[in-house]
N, C-alpha and C positions, 0 to 999 in steps of 0.2 A: 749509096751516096757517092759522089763522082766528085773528086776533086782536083782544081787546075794545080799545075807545078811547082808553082810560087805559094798558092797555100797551106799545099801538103809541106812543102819545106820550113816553111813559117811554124807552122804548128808543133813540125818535129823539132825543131830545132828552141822550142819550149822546153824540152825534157833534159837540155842537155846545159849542167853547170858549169857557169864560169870558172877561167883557172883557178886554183885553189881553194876551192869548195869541195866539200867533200858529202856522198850524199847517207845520209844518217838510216836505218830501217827501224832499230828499236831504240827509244830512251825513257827514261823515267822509270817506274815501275816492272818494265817489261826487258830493261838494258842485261844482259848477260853478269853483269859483276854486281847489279843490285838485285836481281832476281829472288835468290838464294835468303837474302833475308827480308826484301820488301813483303815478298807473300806472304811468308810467315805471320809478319807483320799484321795485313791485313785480315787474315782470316779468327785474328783474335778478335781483333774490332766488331767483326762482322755478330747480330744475333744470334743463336744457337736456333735448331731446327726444332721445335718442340712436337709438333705434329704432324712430324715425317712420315708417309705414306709410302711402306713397305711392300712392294710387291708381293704376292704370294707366293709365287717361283723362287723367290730370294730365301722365303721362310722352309720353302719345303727340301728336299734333300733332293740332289737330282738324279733318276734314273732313267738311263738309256734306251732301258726297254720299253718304257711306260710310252704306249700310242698318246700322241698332244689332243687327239680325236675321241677315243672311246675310253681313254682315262684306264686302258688294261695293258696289260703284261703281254702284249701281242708282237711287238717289234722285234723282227729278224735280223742277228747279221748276216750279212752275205760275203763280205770281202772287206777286213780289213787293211787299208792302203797305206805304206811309208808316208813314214813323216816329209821327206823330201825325194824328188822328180818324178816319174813318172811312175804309173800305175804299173805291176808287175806281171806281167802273166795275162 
């Protein structure tokens, strides 16, 4: 989309507040100083989850070795890598 000069300018010039305005990103619920206890707040209110549907992954214990594929003890390590920058060696 191709636009002339005047109403690229026009348009930008939409985005931009009058002196002292000031432009807001979070209020109500989601404001930094009400955060902390609005949520709280709401998740009392909220129903409770009765028929929560538990992953089986979540129930089983998890092991490293166990293939995601044939469900055995087959998984090799090869090379454990630092926690931070580059691989070593």
């Amino acid at each position: 989309m191709r636009l002339e000069a005047m109403e690229f300018i026009r348009r930008f010039s939409l985005h931009i507040l009058p002196r002292g305005f000031v432009r807001i990103r979070h209020y109500g619920i989601l404001s930094g100083t009400s955060k902390a206890t609005a949520i709280p707040a709401i998740k009392e209110q909220l129903p409770e989850e009765k028929n929560r549907k538990v992953k089986r992954r979540e129930l089983e214990e998890y092991n490293p070795l166990l293939c995601p594929c044939c469900r055995k003890e087959t998984m090799v390590t090869l090379q454990v890598l630092p926690k931070r920058g580059p691989p070593q060696g």
